[in-house]
PDB file of N, CA, C and O in Angstrom:
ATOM      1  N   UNK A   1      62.170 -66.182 -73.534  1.00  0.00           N
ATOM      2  CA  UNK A   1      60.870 -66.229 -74.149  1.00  0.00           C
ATOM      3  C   UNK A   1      60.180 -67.519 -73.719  1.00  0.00           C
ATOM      4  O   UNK A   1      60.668 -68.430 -73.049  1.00  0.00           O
ATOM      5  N   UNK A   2      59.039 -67.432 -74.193  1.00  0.00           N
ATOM      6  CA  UNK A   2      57.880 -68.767 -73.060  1.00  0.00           C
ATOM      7  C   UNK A   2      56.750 -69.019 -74.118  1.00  0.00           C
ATOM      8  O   UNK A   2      55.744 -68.327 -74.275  1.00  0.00           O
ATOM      9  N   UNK A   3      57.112 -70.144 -74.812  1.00  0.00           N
ATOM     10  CA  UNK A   3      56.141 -71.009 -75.269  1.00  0.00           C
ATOM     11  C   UNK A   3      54.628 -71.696 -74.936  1.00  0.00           C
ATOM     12  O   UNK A   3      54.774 -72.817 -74.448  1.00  0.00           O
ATOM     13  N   UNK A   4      53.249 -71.306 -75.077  1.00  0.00           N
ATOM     14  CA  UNK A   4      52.802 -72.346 -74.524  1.00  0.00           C
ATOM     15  C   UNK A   4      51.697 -72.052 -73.138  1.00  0.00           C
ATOM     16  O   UNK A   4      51.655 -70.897 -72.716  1.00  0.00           O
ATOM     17  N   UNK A   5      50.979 -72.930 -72.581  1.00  0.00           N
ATOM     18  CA  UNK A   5      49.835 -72.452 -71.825  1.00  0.00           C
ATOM     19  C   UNK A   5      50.648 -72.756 -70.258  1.00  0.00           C
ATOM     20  O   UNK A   5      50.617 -73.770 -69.562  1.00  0.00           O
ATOM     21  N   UNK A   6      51.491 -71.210 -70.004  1.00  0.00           N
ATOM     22  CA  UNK A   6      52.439 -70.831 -68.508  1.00  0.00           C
ATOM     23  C   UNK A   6      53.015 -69.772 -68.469  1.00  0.00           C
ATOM     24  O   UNK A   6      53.590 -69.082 -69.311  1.00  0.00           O
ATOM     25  N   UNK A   7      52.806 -69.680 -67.342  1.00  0.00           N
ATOM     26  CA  UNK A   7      53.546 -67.871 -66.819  1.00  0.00           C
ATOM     27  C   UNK A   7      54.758 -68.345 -65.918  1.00  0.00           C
ATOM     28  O   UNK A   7      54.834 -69.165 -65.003  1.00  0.00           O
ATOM     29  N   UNK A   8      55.726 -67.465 -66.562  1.00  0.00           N
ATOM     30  CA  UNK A   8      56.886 -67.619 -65.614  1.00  0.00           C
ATOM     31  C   UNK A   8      56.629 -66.791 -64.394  1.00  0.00           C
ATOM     32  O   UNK A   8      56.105 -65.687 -64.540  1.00  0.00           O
ATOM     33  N   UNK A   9      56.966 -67.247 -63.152  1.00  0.00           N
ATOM     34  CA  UNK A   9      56.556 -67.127 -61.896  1.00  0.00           C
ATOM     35  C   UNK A   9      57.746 -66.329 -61.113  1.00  0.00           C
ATOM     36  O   UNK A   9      57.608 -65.253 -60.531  1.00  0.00           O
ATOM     37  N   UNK A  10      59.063 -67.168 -61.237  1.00  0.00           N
ATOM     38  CA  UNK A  10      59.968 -66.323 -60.598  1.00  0.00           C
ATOM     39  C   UNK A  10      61.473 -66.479 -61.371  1.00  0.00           C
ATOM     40  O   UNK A  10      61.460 -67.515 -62.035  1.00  0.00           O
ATOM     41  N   UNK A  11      62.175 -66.089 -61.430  1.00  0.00           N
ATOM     42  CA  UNK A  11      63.709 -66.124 -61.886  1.00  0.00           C
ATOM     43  C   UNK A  11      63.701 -65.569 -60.548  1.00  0.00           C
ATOM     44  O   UNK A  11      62.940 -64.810 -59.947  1.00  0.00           O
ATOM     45  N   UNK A  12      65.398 -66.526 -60.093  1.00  0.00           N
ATOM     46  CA  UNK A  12      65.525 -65.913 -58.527  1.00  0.00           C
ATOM     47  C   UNK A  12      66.791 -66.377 -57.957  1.00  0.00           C
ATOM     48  O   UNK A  12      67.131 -67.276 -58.725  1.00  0.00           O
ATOM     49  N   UNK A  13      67.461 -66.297 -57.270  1.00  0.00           N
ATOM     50  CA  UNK A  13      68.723 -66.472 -57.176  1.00  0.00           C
ATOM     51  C   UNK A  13      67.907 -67.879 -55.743  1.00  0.00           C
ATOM     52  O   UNK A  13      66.988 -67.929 -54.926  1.00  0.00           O
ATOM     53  N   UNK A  14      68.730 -68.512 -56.122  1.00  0.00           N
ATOM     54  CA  UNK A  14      68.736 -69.985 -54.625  1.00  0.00           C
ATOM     55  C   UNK A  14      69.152 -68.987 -53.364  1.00  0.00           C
ATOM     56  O   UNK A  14      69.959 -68.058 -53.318  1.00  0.00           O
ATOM     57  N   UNK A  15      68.092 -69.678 -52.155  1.00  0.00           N
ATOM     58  CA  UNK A  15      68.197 -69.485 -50.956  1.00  0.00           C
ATOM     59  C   UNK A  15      69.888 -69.354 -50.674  1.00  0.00           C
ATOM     60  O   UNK A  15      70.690 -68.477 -50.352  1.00  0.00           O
ATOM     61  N   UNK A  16      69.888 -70.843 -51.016  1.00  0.00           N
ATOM     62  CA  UNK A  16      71.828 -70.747 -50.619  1.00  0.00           C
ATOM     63  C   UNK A  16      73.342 -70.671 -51.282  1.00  0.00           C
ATOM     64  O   UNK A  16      74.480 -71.012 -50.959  1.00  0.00           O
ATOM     65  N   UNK A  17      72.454 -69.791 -52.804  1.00  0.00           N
ATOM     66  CA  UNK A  17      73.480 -68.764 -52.996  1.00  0.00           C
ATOM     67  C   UNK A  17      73.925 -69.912 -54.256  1.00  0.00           C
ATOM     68  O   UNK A  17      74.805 -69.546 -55.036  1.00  0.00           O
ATOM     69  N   UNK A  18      73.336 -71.227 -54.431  1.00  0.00           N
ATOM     70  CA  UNK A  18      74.226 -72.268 -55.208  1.00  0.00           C
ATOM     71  C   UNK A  18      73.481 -72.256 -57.150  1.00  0.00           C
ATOM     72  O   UNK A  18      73.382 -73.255 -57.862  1.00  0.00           O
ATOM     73  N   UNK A  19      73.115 -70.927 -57.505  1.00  0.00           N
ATOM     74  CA  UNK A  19      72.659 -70.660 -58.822  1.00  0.00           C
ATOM     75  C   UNK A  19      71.164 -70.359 -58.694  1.00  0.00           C
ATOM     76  O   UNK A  19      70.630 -69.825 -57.723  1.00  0.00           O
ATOM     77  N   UNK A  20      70.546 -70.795 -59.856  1.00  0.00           N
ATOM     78  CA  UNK A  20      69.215 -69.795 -59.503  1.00  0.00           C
ATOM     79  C   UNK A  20      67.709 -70.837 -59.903  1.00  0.00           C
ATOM     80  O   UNK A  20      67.597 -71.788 -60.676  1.00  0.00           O
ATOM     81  N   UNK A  21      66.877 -70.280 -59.161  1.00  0.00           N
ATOM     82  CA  UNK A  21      65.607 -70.921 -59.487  1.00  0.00           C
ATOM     83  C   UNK A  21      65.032 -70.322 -60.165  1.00  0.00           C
ATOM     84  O   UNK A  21      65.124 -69.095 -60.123  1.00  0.00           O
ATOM     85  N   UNK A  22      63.798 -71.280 -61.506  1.00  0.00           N
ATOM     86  CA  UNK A  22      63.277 -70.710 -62.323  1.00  0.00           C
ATOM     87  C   UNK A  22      61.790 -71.312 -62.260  1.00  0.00           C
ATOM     88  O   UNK A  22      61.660 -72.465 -62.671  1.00  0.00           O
ATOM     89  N   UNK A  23      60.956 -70.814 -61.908  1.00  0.00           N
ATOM     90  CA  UNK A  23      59.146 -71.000 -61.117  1.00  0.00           C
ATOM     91  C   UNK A  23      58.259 -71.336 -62.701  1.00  0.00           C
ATOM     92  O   UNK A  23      58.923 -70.729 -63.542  1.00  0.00           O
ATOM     93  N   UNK A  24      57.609 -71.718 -63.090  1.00  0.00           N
ATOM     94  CA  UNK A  24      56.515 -71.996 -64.291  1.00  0.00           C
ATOM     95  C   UNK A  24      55.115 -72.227 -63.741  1.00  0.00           C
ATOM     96  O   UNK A  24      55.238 -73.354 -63.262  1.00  0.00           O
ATOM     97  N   UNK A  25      54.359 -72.000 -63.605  1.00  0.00           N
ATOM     98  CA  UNK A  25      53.119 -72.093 -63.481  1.00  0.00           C
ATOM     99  C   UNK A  25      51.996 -72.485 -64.869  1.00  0.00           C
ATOM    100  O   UNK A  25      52.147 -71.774 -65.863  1.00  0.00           O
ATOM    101  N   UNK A  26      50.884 -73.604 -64.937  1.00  0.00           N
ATOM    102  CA  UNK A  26      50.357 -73.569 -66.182  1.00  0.00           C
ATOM    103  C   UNK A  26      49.107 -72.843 -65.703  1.00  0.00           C
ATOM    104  O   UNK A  26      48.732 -72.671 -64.543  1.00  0.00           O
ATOM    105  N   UNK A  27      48.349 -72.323 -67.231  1.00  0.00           N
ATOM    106  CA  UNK A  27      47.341 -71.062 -67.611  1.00  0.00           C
ATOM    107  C   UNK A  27      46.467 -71.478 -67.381  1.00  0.00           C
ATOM    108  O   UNK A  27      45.805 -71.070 -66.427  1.00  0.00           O
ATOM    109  N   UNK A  28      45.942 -72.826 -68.427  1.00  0.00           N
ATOM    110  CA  UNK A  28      45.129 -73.332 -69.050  1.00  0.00           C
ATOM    111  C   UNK A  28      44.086 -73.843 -68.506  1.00  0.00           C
ATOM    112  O   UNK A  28      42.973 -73.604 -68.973  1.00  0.00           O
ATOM    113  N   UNK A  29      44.310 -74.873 -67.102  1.00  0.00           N
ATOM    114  CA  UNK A  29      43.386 -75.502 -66.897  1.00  0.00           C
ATOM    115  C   UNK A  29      43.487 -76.739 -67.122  1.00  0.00           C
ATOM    116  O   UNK A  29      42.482 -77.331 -66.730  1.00  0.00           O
ATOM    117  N   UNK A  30      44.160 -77.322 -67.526  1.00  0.00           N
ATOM    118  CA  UNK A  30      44.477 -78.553 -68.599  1.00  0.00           C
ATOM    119  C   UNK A  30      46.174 -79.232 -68.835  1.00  0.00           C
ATOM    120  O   UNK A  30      47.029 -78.372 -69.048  1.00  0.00           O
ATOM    121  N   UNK A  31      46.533 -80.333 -68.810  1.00  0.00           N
ATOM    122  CA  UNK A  31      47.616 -80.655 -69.066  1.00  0.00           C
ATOM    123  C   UNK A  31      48.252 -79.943 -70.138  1.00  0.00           C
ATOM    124  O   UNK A  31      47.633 -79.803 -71.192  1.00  0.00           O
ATOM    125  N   UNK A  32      49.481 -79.447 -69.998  1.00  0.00           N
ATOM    126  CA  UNK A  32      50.035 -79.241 -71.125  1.00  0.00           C
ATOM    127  C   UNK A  32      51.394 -78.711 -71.298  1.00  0.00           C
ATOM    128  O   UNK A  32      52.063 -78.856 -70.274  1.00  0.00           O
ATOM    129  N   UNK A  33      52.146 -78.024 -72.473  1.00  0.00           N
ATOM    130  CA  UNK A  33      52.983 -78.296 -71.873  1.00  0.00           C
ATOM    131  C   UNK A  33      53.889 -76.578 -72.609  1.00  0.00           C
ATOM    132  O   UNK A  33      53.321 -75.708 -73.270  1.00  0.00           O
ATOM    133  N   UNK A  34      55.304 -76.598 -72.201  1.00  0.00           N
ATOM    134  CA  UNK A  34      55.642 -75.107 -72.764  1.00  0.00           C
ATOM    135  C   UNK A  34      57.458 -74.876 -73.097  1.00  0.00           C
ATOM    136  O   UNK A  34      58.236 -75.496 -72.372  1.00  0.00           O
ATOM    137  N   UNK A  35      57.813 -74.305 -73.796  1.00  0.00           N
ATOM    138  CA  UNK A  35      59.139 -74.509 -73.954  1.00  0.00           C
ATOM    139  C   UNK A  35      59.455 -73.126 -73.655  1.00  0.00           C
ATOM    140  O   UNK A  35      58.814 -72.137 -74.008  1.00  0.00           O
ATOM    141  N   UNK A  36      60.788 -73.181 -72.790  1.00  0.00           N
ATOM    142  CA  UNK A  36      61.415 -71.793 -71.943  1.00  0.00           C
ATOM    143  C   UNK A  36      62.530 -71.372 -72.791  1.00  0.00           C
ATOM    144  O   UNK A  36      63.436 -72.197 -72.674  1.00  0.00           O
ATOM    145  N   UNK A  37      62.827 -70.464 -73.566  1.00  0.00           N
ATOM    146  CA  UNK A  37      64.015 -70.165 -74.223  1.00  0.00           C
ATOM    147  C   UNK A  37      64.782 -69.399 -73.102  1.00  0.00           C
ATOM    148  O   UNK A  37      64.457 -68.363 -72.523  1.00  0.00           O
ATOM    149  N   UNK A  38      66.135 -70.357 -72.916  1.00  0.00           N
ATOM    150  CA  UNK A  38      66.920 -69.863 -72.034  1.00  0.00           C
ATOM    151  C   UNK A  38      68.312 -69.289 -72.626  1.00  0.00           C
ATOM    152  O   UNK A  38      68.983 -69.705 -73.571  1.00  0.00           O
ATOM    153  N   UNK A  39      68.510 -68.257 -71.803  1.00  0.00           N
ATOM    154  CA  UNK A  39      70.262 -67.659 -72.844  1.00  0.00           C
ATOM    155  C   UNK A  39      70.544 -67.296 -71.089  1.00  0.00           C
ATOM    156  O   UNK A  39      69.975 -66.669 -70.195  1.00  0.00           O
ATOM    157  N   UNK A  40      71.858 -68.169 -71.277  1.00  0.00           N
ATOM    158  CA  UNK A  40      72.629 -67.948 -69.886  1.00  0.00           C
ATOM    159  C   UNK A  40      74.283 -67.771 -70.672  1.00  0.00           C
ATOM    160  O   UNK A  40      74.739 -68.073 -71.775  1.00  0.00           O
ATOM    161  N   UNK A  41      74.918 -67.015 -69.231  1.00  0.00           N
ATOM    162  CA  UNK A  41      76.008 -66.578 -69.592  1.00  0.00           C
ATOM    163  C   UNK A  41      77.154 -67.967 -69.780  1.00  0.00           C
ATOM    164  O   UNK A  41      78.304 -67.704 -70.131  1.00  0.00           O
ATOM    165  N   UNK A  42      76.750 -69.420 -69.522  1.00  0.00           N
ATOM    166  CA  UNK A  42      77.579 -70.560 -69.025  1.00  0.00           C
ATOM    167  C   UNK A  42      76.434 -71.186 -69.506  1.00  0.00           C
ATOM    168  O   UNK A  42      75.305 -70.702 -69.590  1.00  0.00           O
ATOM    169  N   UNK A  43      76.938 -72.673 -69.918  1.00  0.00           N
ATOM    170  CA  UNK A  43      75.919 -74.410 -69.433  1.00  0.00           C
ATOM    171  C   UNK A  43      76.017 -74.231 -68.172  1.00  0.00           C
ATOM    172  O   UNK A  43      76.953 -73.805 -67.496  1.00  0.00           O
ATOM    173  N   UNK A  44      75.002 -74.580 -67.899  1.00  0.00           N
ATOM    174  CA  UNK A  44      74.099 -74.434 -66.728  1.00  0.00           C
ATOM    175  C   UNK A  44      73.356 -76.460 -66.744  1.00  0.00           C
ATOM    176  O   UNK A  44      72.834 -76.956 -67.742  1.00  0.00           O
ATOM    177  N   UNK A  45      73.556 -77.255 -65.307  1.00  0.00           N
ATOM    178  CA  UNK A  45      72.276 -78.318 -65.200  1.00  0.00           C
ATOM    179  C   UNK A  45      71.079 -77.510 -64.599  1.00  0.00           C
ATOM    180  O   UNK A  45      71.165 -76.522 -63.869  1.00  0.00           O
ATOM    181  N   UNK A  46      69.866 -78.171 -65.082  1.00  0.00           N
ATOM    182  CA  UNK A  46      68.468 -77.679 -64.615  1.00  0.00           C
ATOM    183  C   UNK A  46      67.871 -78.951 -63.974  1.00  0.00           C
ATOM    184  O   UNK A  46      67.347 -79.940 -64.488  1.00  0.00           O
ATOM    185  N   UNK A  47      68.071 -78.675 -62.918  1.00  0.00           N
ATOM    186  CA  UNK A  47      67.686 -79.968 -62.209  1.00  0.00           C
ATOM    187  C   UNK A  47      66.301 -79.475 -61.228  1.00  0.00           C
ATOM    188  O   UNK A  47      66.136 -78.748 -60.249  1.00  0.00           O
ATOM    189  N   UNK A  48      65.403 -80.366 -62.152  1.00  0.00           N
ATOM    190  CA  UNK A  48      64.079 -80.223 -61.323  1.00  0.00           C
ATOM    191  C   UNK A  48      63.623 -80.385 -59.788  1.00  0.00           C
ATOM    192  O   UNK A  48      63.712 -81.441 -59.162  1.00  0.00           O
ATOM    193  N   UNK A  49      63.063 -79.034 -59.221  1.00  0.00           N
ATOM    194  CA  UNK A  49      62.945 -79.277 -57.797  1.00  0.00           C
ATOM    195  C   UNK A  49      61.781 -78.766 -57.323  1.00  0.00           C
ATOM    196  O   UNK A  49      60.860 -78.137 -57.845  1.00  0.00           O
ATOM    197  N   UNK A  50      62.062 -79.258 -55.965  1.00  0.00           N
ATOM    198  CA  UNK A  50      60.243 -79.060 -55.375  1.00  0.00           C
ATOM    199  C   UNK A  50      60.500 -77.051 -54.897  1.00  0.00           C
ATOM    200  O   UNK A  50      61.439 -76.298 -55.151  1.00  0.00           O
ATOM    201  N   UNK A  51      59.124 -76.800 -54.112  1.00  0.00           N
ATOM    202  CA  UNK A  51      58.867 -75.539 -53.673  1.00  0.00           C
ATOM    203  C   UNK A  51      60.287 -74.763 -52.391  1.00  0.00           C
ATOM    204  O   UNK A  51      60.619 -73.612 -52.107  1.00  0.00           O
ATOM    205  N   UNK A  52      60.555 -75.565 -52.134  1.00  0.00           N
ATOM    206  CA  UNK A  52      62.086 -75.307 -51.251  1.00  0.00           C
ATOM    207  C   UNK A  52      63.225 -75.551 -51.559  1.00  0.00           C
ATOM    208  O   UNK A  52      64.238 -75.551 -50.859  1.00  0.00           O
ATOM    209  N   UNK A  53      63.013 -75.888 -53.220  1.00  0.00           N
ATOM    210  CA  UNK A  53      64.536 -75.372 -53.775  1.00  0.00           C
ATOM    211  C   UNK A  53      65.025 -77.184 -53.624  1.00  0.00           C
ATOM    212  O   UNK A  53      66.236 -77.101 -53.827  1.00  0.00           O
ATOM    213  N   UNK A  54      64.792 -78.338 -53.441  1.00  0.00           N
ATOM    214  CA  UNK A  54      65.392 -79.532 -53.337  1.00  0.00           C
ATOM    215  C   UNK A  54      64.970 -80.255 -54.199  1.00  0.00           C
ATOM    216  O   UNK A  54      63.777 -80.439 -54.442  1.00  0.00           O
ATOM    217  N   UNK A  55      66.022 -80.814 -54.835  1.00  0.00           N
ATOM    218  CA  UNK A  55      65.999 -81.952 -56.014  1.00  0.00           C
ATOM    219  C   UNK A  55      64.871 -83.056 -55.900  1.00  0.00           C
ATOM    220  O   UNK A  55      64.906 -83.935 -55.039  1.00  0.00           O
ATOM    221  N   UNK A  56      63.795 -82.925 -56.915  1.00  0.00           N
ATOM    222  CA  UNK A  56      62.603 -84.332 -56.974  1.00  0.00           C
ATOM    223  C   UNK A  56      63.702 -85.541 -57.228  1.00  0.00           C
ATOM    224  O   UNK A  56      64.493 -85.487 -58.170  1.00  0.00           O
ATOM    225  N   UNK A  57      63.674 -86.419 -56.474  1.00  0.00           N
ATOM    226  CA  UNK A  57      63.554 -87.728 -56.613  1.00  0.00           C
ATOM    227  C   UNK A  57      63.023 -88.408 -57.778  1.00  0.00           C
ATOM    228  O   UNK A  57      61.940 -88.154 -58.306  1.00  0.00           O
ATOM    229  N   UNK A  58      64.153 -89.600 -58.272  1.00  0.00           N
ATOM    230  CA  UNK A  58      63.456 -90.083 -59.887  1.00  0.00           C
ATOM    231  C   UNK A  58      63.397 -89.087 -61.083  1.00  0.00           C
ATOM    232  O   UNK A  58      63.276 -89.606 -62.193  1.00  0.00           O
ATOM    233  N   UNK A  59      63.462 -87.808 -61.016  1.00  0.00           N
ATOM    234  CA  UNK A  59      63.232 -86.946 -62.208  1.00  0.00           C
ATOM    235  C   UNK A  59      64.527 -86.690 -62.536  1.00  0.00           C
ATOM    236  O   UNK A  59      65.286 -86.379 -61.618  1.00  0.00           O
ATOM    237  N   UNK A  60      65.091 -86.776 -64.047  1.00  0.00           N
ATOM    238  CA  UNK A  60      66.104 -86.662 -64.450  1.00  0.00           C
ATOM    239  C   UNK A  60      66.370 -85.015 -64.383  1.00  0.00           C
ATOM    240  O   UNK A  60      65.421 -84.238 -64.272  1.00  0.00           O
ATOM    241  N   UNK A  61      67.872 -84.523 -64.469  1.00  0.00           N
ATOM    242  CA  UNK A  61      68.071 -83.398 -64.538  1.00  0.00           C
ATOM    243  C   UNK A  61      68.567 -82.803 -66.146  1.00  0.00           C
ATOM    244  O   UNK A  61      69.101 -83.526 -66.987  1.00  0.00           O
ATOM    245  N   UNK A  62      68.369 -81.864 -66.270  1.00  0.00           N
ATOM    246  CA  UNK A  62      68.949 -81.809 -68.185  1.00  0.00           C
ATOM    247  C   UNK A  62      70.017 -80.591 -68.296  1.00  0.00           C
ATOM    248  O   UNK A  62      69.842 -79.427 -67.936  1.00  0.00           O
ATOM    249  N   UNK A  63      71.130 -81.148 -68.869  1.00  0.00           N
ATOM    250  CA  UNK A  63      72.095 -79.968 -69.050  1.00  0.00           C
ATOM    251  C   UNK A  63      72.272 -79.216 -70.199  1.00  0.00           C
ATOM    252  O   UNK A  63      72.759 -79.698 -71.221  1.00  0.00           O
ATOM    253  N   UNK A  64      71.819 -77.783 -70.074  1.00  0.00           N
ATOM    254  CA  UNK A  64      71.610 -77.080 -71.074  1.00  0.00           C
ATOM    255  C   UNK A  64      72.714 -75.918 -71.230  1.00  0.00           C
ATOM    256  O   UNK A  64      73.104 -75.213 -70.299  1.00  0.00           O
ATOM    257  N   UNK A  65      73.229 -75.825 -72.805  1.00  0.00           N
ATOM    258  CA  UNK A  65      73.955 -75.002 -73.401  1.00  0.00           C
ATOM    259  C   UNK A  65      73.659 -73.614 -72.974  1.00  0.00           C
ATOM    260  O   UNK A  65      72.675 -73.599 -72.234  1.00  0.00           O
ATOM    261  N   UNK A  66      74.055 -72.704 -73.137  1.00  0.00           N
ATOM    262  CA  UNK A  66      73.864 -71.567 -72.965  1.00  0.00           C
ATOM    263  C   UNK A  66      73.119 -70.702 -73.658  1.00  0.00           C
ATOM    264  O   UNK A  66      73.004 -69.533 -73.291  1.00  0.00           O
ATOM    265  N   UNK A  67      72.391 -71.295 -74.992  1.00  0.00           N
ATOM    266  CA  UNK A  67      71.478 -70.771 -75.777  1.00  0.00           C
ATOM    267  C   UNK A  67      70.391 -72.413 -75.857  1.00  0.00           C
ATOM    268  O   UNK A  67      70.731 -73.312 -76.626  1.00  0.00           O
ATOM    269  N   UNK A  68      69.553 -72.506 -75.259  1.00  0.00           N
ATOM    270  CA  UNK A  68      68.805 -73.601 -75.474  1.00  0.00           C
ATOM    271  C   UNK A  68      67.617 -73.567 -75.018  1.00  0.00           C
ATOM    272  O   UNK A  68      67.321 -72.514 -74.453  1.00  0.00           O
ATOM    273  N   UNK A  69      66.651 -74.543 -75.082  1.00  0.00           N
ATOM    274  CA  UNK A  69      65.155 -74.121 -74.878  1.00  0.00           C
ATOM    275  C   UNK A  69      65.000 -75.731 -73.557  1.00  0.00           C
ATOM    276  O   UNK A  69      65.434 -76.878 -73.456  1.00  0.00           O
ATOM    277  N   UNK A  70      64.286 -74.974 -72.966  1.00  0.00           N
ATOM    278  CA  UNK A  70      64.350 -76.229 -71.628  1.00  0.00           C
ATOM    279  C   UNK A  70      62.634 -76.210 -71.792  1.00  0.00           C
ATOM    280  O   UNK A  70      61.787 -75.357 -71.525  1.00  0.00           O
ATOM    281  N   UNK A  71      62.556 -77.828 -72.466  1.00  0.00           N
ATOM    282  CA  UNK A  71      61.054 -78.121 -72.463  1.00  0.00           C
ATOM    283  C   UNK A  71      60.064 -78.556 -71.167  1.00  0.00           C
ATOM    284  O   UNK A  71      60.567 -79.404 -70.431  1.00  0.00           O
ATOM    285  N   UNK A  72      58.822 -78.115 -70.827  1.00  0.00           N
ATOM    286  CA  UNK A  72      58.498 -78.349 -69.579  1.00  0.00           C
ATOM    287  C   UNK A  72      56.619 -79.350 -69.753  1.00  0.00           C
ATOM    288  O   UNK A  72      55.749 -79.081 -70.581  1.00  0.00           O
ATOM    289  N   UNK A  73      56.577 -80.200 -68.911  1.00  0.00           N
ATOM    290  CA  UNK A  73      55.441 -81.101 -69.206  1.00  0.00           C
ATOM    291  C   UNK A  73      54.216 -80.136 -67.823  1.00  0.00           C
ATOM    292  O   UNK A  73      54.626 -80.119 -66.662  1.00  0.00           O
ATOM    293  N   UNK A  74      53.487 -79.771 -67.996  1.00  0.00           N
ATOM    294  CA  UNK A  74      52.765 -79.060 -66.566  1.00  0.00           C
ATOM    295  C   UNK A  74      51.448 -79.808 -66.451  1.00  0.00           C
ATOM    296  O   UNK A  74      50.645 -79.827 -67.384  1.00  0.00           O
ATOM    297  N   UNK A  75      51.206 -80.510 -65.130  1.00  0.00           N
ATOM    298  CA  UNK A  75      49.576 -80.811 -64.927  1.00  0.00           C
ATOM    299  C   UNK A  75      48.907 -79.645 -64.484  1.00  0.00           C
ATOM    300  O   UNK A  75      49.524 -78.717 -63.961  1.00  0.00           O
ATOM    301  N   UNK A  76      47.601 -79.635 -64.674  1.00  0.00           N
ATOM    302  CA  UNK A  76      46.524 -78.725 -64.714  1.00  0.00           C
ATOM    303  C   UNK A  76      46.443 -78.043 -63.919  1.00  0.00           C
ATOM    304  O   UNK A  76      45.810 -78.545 -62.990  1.00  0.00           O
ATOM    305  N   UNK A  77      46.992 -76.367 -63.599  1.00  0.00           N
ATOM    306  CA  UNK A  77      47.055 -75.437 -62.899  1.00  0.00           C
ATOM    307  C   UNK A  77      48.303 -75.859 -62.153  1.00  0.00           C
ATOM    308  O   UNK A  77      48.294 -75.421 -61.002  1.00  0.00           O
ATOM    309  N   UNK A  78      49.255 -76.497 -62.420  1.00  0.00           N
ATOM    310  CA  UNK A  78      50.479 -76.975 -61.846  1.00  0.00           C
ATOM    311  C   UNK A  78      51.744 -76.110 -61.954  1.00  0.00           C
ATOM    312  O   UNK A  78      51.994 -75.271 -62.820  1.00  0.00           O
ATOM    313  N   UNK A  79      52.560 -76.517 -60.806  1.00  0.00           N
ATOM    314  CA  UNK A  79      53.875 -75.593 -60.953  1.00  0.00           C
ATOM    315  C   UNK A  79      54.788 -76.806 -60.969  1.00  0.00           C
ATOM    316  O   UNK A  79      54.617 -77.937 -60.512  1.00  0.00           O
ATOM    317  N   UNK A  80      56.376 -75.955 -61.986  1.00  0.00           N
ATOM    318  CA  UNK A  80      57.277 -76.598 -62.108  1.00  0.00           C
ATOM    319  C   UNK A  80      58.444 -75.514 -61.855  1.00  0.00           C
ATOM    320  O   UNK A  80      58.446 -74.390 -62.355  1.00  0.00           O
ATOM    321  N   UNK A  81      59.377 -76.002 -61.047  1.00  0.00           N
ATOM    322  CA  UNK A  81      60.663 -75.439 -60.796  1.00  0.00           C
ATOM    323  C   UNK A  81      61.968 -76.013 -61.043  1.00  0.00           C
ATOM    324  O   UNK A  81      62.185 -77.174 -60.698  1.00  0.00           O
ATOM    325  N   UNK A  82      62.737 -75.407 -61.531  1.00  0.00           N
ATOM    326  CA  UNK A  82      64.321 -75.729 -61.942  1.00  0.00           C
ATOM    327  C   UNK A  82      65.199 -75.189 -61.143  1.00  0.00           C
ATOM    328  O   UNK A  82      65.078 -74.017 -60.787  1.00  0.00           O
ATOM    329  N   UNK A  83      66.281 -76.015 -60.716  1.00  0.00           N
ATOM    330  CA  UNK A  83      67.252 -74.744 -60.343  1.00  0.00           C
ATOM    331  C   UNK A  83      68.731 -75.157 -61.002  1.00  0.00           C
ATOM    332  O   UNK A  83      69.253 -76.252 -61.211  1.00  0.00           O
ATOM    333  N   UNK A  84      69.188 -73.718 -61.243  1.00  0.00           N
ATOM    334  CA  UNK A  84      69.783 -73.890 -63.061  1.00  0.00           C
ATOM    335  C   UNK A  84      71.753 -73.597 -62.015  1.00  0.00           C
ATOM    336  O   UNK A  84      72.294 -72.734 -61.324  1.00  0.00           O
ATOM    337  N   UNK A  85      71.974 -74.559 -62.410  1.00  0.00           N
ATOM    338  CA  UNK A  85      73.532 -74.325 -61.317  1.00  0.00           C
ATOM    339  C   UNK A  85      74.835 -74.870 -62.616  1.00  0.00           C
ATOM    340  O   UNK A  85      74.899 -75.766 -63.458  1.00  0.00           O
ATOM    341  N   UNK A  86      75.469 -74.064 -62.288  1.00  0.00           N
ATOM    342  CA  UNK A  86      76.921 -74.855 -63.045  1.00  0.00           C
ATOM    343  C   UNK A  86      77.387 -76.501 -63.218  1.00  0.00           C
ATOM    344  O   UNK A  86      77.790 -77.053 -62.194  1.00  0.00           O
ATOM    345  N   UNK A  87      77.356 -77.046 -64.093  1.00  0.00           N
ATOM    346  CA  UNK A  87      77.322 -78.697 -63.639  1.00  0.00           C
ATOM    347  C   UNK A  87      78.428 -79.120 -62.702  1.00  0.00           C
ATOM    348  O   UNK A  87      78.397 -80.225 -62.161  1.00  0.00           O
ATOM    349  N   UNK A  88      79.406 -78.253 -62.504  1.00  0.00           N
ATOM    350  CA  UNK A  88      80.463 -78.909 -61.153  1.00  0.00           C
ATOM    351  C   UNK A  88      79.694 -78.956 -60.154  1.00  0.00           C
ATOM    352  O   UNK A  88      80.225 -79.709 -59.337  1.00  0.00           O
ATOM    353  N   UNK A  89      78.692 -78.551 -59.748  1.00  0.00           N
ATOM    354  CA  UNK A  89      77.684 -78.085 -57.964  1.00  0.00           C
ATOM    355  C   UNK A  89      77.148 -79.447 -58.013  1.00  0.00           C
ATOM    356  O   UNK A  89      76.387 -79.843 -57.129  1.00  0.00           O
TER     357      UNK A  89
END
């Protein structure tokens, strides 16, 4: 479920097979921001990444339970991507 001014864009398995990417796009026009209710079969890290699937620089990654809500900050008409991998990877 999806909190908030964003459309989820893609759920998608990684190019190289190493867990999955999750796409957010904001609605609004406007900074703001949206909370993703996630239910995965495992904890899963969500480590924020750019459009080719690679870890941003400086941005922390957050490790989420298997029932948890992964909060997201979006600038104005902005996209945000995760890619949600087992924390051993």
């Amino acid at each position: 479920m999806l909190d908030g001014d964003a459309a989820l864009d893609a759920v998608k398995q990684a190019h190289d097979g190493g867990g999955w990417v999750i796409r957010l796009h904001e609605t609004a026009g406007r900074q703001s921001s949206a909370r993703l209710w996630l239910r995965w079969p495992q904890p899963v890290l969500a480590v924020p990444c750019d459009m080719l699937e690679r870890p941003l620089s400086g941005v922390p990654s957050v490790y989420l339970e298997c029932e948890q809500v992964l909060a997201v900050d979006l600038a104005p008409s902005g996209t945000a991507s995760w890619r949600l991998q087992p924390p051993s990877l």
